[in-house]
DRENKE-988596 format. One record per residue: x, z, y of N, C-alpha, C, O in turn; residue number from 1. Coordinates in pm, whole numbers. Each point is the difference from the previous one (the first is absolute). Example, Ala and Ser with C-alpha at 12.3 -4.5 7.8 and 13.67 -1.06 7.14 Angstrom:
<sekols>
> n.x,n.z,n.y,ca.x,ca.z,ca.y,c.x,c.z,c.y,o.x,o.z,o.y,k
> 1319,780,-569,-89,0,119,90,0,120,104,66,-2,1
> -139,-138,107,82,6,119,-77,73,109,51,17,111,2
</sekols>
This chain:
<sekols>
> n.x,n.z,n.y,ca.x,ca.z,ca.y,c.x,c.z,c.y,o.x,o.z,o.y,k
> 583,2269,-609,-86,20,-114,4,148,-36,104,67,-3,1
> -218,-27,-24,-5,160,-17,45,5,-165,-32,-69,-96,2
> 133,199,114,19,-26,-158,-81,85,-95,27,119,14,3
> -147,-153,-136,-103,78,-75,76,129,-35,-37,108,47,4
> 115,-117,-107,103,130,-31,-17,120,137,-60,107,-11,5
> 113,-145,111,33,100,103,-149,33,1,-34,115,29,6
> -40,-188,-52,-146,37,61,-47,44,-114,-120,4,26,7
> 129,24,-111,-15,75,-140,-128,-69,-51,-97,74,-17,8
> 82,-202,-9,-116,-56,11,32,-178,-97,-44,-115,10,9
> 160,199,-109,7,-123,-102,-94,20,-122,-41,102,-53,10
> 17,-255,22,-124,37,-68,94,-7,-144,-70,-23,-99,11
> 135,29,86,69,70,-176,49,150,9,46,49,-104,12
> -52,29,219,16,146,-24,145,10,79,40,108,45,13
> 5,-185,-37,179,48,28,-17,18,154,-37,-95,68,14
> 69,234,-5,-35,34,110,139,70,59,80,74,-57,15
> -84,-135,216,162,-5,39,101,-53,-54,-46,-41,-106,16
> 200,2,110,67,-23,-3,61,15,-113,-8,119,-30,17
> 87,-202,-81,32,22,-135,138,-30,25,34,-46,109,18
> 62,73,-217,103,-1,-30,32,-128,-117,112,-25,-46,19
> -217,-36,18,2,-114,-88,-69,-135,59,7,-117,-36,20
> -72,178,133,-82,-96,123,49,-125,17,94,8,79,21
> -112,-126,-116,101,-155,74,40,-24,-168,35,-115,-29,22
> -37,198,-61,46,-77,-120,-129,-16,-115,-101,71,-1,23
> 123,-154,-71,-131,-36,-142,-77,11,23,-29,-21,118,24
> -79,66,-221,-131,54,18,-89,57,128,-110,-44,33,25
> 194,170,43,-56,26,102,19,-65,109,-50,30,109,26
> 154,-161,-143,18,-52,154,-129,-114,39,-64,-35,99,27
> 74,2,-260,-152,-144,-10,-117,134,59,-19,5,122,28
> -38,73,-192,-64,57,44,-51,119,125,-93,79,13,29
> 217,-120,69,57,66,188,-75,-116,50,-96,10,77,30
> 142,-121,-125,-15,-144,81,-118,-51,-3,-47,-90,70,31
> -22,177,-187,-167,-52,-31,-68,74,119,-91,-46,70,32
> 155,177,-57,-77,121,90,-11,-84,134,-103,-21,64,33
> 230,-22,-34,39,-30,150,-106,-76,22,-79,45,83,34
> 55,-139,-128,-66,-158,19,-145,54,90,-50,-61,95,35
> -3,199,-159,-108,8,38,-31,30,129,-110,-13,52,36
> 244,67,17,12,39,117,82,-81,84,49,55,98,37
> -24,-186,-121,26,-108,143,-85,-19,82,-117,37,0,38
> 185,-108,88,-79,-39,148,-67,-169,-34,16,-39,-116,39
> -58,-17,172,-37,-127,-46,107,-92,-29,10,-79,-93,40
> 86,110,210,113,-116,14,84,-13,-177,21,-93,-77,41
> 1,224,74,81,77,-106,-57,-67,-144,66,-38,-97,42
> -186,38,114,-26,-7,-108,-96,-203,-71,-68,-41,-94,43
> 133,-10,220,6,-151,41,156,-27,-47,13,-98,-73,44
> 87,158,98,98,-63,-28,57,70,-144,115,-23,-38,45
> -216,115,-43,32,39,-179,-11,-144,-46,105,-66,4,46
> -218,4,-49,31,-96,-59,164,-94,-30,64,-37,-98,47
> -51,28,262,150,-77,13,95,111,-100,76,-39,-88,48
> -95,149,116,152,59,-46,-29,-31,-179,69,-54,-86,49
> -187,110,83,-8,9,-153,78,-171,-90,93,-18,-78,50
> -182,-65,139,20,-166,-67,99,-41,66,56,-74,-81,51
> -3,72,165,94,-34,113,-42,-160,32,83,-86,27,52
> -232,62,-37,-56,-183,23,23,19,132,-106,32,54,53
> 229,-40,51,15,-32,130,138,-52,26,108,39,-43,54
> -150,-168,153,115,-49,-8,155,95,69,-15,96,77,55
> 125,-136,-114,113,119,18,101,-96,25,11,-101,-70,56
> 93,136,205,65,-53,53,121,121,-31,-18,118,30,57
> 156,-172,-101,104,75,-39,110,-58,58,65,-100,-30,58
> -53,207,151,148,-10,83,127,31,-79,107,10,60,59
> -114,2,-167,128,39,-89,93,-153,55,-55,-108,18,60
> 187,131,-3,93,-133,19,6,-19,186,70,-78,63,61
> -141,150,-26,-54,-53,182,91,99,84,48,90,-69,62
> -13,-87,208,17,69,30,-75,92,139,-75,-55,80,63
> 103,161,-75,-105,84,120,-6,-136,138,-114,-23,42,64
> 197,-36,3,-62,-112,110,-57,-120,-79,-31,-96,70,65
> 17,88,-171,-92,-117,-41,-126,-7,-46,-71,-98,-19,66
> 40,276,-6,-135,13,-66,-124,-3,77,-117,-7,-38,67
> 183,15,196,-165,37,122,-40,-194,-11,-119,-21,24,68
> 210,-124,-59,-59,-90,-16,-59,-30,-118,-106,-61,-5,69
> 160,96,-86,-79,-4,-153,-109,122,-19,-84,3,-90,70
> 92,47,141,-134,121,10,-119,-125,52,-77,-72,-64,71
> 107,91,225,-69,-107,52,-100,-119,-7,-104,-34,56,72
> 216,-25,-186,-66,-135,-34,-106,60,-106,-122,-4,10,73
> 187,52,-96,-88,68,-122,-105,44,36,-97,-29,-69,74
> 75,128,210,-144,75,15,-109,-133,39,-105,-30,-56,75
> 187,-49,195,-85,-105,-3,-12,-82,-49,-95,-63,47,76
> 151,6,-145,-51,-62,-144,-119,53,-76,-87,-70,-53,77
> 92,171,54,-108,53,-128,-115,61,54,-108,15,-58,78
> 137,19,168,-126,-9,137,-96,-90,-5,-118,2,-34,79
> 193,-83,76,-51,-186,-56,-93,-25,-122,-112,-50,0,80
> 162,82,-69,-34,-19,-171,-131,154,16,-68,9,-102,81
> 52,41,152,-127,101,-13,75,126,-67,-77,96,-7,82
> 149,-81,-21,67,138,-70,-56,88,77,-40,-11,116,83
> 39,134,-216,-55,134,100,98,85,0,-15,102,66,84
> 129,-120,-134,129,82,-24,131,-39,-25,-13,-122,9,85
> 161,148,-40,111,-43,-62,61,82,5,2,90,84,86
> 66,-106,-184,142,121,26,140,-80,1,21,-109,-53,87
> 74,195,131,75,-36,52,110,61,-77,-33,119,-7,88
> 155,-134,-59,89,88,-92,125,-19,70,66,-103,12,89
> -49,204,27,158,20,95,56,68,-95,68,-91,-46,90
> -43,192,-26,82,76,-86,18,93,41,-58,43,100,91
> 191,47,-200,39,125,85,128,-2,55,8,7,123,92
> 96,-16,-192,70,-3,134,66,123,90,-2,121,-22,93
> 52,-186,116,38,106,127,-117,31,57,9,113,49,94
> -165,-181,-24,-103,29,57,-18,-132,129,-97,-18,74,95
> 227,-59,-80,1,-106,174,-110,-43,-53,-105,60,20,96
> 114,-174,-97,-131,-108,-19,-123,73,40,-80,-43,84,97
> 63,191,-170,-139,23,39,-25,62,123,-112,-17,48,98
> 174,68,-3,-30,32,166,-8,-137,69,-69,-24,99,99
> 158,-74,-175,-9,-146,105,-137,-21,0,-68,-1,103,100
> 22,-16,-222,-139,-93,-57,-116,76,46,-104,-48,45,101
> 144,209,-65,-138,98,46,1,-52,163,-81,-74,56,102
> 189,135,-5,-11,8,165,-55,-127,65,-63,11,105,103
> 87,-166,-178,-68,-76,28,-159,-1,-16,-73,-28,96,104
> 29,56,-207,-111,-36,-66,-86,90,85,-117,-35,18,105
> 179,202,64,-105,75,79,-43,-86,113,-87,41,78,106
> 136,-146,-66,-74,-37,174,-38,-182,-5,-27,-85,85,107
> 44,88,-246,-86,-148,-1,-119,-20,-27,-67,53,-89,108
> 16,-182,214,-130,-11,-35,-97,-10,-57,-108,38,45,109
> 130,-116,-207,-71,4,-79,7,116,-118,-69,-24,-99,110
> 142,145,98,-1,105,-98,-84,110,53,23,76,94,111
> -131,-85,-181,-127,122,28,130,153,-25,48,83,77,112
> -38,-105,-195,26,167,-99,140,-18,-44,23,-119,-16,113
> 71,188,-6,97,-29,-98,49,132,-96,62,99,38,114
> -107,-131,-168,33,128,-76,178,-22,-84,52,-88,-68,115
> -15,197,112,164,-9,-81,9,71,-117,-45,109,-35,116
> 111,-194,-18,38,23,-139,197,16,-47,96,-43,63,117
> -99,114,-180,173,-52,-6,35,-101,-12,-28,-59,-105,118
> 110,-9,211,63,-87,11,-100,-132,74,49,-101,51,119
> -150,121,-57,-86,-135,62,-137,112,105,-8,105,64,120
> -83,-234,-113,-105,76,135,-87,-122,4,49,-113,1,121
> -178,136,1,-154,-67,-19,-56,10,154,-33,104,58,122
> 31,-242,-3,-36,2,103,-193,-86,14,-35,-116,20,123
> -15,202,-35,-133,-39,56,-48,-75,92,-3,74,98,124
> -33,-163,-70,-5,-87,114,-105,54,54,-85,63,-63,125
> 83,-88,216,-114,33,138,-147,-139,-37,-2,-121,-19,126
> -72,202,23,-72,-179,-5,-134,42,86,-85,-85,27,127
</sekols>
């Protein structure tokens, strides 16, 4: 995502990089800038982040060899059910779970996109 700032091309004036950037006021209004400049995908999976209406599978309690079958069932479950998305919440951690869950999720068949987030990650389905 191109960021409006670097491109000096936010539409509230704040041009380049701030020192208050990510907090209050200017962060709601960074995030307004951005929106205008996603890609389609990007801006298909705002809704989800904003409302979070997608179903979410939380490996909290699991361990790194148990999550590639509960991943699994979950994607093709909700596959099933027509979902166009889910997120998946591994945590933070040492980082295992999510390298487990990412490194799986790059080479399965039904995940179009997968955007990461802290601690989880919105997987878009292929359809």
């Amino acid at each position: 995502m191109a960021d409006a700032h670097a491109l000096g091309a936010c539409s509230f004036g704040i041009v380049g990089s701030s020192p208050t950037r990510g907090t209050g006021r200017h962060a709601i209004m960074c995030r307004i800038c951005e929106i205008f400049f996603m890609s389609d995908k990007e801006t298909a999976i705002l809704p989800f982040e904003k409302y979070g209406a997608i179903p979410e599978l939380d490996l909290h309690g699991f361990y790194p060899d148990q999550a590639e079958n509960k991943v699994d069932v979950f994607l093709y479950e909700r596959y099933k059910k027509g979902e166009d998305s889910i997120r998946i919440i591994y945590g933070l951690g040492k980082g295992v779970m999510e390298e487990t869950v990412l490194a799986y999720l790059e080479n399965h068949p039904l995940v179009g996109e997968i955007k990461k987030d802290v601690g989880s990650c919105v997987v878009v389905f292929e359809r």
